[in-house]
C-alpha positions as CSV (number, residue, x, y, z in Angstrom):
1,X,13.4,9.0,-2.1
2,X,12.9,12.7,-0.8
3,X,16.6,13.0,0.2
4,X,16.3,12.3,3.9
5,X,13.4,14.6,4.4
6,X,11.0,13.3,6.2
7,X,8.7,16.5,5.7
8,X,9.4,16.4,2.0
9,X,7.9,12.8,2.8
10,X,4.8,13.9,4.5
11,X,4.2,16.6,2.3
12,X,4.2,14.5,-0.7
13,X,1.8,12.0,0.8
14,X,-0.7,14.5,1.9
15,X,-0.2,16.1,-2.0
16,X,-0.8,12.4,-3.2
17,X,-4.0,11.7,-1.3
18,X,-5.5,14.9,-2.2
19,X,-5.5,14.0,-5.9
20,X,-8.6,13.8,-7.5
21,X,-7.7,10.9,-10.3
22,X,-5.0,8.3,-11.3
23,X,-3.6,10.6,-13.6
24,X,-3.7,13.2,-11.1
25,X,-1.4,11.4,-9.0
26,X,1.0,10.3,-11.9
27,X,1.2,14.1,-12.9
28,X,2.7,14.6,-9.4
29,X,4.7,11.8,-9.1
30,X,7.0,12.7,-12.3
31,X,7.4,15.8,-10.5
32,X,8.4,14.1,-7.5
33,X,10.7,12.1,-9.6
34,X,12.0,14.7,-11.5
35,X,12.6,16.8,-8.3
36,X,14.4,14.3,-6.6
37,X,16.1,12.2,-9.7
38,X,14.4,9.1,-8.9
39,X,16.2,5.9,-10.1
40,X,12.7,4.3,-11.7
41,X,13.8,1.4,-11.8
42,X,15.2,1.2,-7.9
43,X,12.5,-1.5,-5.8
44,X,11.7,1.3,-3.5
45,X,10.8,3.6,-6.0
46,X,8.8,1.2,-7.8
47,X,6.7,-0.4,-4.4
48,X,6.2,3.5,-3.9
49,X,4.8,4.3,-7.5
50,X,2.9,0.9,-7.5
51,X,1.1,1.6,-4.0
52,X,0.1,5.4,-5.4
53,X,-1.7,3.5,-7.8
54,X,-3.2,0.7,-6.2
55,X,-5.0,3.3,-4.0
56,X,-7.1,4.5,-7.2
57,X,-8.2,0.9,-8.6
């Protein structure tokens, strides 16, 4: 997902849990998939995206 970087990784999970909102997190996630041409409709991707926003329900 972040080419094999684990800190790219980390970073975007600490980015992630510092958003305020849902939409706050989707924002940054399109940049994360933009940045790292994510494959949207690749399982991994999709358990990732899905977890992001179970955590703001």
């Amino acid at each position: 997902m972040f080419a094999g970087d684990n800190k790219a990784y980390e970073t975007a999970i600490d980015e992630l849990n510092n958003c305020a909102d849902q939409d706050a997190a989707r924002k940054k996630l399109n940049v994360f998939a933009s940045v790292y041409r994510w494959n949207l409709e690749e399982k991994t991707i999709v358990k990732f995206v899905e977890l992001v926003e179970r955590r703001f329900i």
